[in-house]
C-alpha positions as CSV (number, residue, x, y, z in Angstrom):
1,X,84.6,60.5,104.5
2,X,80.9,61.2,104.1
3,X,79.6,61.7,100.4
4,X,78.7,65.1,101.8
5,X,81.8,66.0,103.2
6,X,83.6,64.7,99.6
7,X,81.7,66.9,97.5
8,X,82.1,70.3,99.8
9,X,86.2,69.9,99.1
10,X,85.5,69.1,95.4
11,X,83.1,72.5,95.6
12,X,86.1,74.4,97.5
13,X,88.8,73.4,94.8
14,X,86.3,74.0,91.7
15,X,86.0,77.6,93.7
16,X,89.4,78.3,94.2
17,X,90.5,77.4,90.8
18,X,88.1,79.6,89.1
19,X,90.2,82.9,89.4
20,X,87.9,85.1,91.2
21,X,89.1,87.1,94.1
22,X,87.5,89.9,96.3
23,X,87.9,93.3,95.3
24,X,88.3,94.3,98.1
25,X,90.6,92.0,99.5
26,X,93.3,93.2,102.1
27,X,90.6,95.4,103.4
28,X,91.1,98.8,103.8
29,X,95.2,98.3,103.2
30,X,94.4,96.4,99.9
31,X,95.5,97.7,96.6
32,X,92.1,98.5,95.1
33,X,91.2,100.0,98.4
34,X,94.0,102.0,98.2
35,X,93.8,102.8,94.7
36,X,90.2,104.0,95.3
37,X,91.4,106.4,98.1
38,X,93.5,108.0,95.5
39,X,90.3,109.7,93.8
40,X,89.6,112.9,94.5
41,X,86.2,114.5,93.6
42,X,85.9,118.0,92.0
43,X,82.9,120.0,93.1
44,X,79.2,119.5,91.5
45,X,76.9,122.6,91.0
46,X,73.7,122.3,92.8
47,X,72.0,120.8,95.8
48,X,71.7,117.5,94.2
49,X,75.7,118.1,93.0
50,X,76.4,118.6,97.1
51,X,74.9,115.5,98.2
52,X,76.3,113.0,95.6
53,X,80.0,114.8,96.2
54,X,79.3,114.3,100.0
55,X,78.4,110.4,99.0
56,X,81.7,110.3,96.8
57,X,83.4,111.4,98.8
58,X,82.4,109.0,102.0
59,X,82.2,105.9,99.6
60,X,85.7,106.7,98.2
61,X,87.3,107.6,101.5
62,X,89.2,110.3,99.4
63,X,91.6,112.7,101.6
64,X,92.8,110.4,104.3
65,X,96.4,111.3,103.8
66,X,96.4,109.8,100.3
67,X,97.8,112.1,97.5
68,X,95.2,112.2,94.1
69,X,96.2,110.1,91.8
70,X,93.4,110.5,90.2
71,X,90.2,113.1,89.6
72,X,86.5,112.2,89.5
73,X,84.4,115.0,87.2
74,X,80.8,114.5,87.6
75,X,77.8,116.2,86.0
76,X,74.5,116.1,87.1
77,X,70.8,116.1,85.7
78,X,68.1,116.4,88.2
79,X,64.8,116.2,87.1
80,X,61.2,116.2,88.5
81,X,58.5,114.9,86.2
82,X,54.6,115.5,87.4
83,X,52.4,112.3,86.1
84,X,49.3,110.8,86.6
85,X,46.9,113.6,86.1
86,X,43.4,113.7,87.4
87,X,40.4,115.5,86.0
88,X,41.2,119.1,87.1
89,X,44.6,118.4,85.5
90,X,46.0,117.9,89.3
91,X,49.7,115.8,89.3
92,X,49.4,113.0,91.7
93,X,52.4,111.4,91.1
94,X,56.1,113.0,90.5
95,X,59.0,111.3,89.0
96,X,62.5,112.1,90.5
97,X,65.3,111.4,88.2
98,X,69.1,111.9,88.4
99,X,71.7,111.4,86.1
100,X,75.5,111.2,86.3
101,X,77.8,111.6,83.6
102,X,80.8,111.0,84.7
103,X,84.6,110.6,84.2
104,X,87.7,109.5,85.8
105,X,90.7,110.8,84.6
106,X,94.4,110.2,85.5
107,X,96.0,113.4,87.5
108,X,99.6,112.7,86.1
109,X,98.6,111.9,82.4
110,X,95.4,113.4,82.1
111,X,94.1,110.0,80.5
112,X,90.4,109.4,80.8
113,X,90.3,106.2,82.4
114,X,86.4,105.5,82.6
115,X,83.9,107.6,80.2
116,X,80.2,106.7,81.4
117,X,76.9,107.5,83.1
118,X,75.0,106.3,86.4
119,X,71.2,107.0,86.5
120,X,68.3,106.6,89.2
121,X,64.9,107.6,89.6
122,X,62.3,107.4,92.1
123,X,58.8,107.7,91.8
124,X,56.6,109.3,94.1
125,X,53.1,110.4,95.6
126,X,51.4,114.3,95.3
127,X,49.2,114.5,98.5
128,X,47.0,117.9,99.9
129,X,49.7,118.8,102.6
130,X,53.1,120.5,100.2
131,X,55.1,119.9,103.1
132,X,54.9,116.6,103.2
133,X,55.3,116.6,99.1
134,X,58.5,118.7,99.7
135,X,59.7,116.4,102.3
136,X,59.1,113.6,99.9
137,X,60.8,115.3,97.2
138,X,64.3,116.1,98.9
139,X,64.2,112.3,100.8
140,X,64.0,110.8,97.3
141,X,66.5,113.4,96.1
142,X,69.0,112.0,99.4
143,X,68.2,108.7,98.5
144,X,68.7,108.7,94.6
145,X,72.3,110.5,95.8
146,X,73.1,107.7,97.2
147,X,72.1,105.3,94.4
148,X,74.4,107.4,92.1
149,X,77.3,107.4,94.3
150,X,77.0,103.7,95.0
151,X,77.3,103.1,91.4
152,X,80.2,105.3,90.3
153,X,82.5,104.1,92.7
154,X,81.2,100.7,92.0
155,X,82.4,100.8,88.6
156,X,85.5,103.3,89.4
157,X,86.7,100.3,91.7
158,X,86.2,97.6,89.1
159,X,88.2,100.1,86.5
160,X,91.3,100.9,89.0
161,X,91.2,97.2,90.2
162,X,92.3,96.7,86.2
163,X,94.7,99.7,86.0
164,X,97.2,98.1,88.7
């Protein structure tokens, strides 16, 4: 055996020793998969409220035949910040920022499980035309959605992986 070869198996047990195993492992039939498809999202006030339920609720894959085991209460702040000022106190840059306060509580209990927040911001540029400014506004708004969504269920996966 080459030297190479040798030190890829001793690599390979080192790894497999160490304890750590997907989260998601099983796929979609695994039990954190599973368990995550147990959350079901209560409703969110507000355009920005819409589009991070719409996210949850994709990322979780809540409501395929799965009862709730479990509820996801989020609230939202949505701000939009005008900086960099020039001399005729015109903005020429905005700052998009959304905030998550979140829990996930236990349907059957009503235990609060996870207690936390998830928070992304986006900066942006002011230019002559509003439309495009508008436009810029609600695809940083889509996109900060996103962010927020991607890390609740993040940590609401790592949390139910732990519940068992």
């Amino acid at each position: 055996m080459s030297p190479k070869a040798i030190l890829a198996l001793l690599a390979l047990l080192a790894l497999a020793g160490c304890g750590l195993s997907p989260m998601y492992a099983g796929g979609g039939s695994g039990e954190v998969a599973r368990a995550v498809a147990a959350v079901g999202v209560s409703p969110i006030e507000g355009k920005s409220g819409w589009l991070v339920r719409n996210a949850l609720v994709d990322r979780l894959g809540a409501g395929k035949d799965t009862p709730q085991r479990y509820r996801l209460d989020v609230r939202l702040d949505d701000r939009l910040q005008g900086l960099g000022l020039i001399g005729n106190d015109a903005v020429t840059r905005e700052r998009r920022t959304l905030r998550a306060r979140y829990q996930l509580v236990d349907a059957g209990s009503g235990k609060i499980l996870v207690d936390a927040t998830a928070s992304a911001d986006a900066g942006l540029d002011v230019v002559q035309n509003e439309y495009a400014v508008i436009a810029a506004e609600q695809t940083a708004l889509e996109n900060l959605s996103h962010e927020i969504a991607d890390q609740i269920v993040t940590r609401v996966a790592v949390r139910l992986r732990q519940v068992k």
